[in-house]
C-alpha positions in Angstrom: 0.0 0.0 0.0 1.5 3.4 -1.2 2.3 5.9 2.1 -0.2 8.9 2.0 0.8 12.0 1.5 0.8 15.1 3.7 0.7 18.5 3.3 0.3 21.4 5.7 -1.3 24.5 4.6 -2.0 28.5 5.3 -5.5 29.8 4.7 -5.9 33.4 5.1 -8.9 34.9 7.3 -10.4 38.0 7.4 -9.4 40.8 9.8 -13.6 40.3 11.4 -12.5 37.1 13.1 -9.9 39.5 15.2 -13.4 42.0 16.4 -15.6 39.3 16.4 -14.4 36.1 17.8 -13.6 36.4 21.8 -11.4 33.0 21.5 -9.5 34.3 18.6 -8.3 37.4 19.8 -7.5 36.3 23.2 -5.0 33.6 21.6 -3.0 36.4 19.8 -2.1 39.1 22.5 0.9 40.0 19.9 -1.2 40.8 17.1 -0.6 44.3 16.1 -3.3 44.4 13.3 -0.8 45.0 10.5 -0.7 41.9 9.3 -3.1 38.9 8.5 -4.9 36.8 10.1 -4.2 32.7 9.7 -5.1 29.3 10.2 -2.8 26.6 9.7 -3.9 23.2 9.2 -2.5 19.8 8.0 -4.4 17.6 5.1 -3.6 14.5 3.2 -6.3 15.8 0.8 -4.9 18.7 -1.8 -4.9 21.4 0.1 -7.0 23.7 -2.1 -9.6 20.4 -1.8 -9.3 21.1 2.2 -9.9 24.6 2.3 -13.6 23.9 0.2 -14.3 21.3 2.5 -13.8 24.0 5.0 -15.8 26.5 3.5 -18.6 24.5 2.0 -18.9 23.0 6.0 -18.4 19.2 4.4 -19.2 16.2 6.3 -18.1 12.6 6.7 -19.5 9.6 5.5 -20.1 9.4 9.7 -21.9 12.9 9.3 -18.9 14.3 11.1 -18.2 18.3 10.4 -14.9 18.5 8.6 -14.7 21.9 8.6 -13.2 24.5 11.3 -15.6 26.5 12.1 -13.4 29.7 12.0 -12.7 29.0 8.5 -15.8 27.9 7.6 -17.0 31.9 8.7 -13.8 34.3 8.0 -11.9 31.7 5.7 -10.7 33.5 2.1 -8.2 31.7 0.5 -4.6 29.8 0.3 -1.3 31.1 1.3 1.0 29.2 -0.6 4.0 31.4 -0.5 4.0 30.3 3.6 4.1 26.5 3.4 4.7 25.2 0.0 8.6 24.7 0.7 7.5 22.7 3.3 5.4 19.9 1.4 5.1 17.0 1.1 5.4 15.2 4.3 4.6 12.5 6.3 1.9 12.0 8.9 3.9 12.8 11.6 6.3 15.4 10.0 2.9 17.3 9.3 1.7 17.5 13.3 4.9 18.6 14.3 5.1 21.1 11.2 1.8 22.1 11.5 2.4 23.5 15.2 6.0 24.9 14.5 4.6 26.7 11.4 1.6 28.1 13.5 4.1 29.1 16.4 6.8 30.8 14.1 4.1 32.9 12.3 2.9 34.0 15.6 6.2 34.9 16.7 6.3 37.3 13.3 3.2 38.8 14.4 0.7 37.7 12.2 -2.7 36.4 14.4 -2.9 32.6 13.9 -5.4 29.8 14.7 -4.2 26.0 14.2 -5.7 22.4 14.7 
């Protein structure tokens, strides 16, 4: 059987998640509003095939919700230029990316969700 395939990947969000979601905001104290706001994920799926499960609020077979709800609401579209060096990876190379991307970009300043 062939080893999936993952990737992790940068959707962009609009500034409205920062005013309008409590959980958000507190999570990014060092957030100066100049930059954007992010979410970072990890998919074995393409990830421009992720972020429309996301936005169209997809289920599983299970009638599980696929989507993050933040992204679902203030997601806008890909980031490339922030991850695509980093694909493609393994399972685990993707959970441990996933967080050290989400953790560096916070550290530049940009407002980040992850998970």
């Amino acid at each position: 059987m062939a080893k999936r395939i993952y990737s992790v990947y940068v959707v962009e969000l609009s500034k409205r998640v920062f005013t309008e979601n409590r959980r958000f905001r507190e999570a990014n104290p060092q957030f100066n509003g100049v930059l954007e706001c992010l979410y970072v994920g990890m998919t074995s799926k393409r990830p421009e095939e992720r972020l429309k499960q996301h936005l169209s609020g997809a289920l599983s077979k299970k009638g599980a919700n696929l989507a993050s709800k933040i992204v679902q609401k203030y997601g806008m579209y890909l980031r490339p230029s922030l991850y695509h060096h980093l694909n493609p990876l393994t399972r685990a190379e993707a959970i441990q990316i996933e967080e050290e991307l989400a953790k560096e970009l916070k550290r530049k300043r940009y407002a980040v969700w992850w998970g």
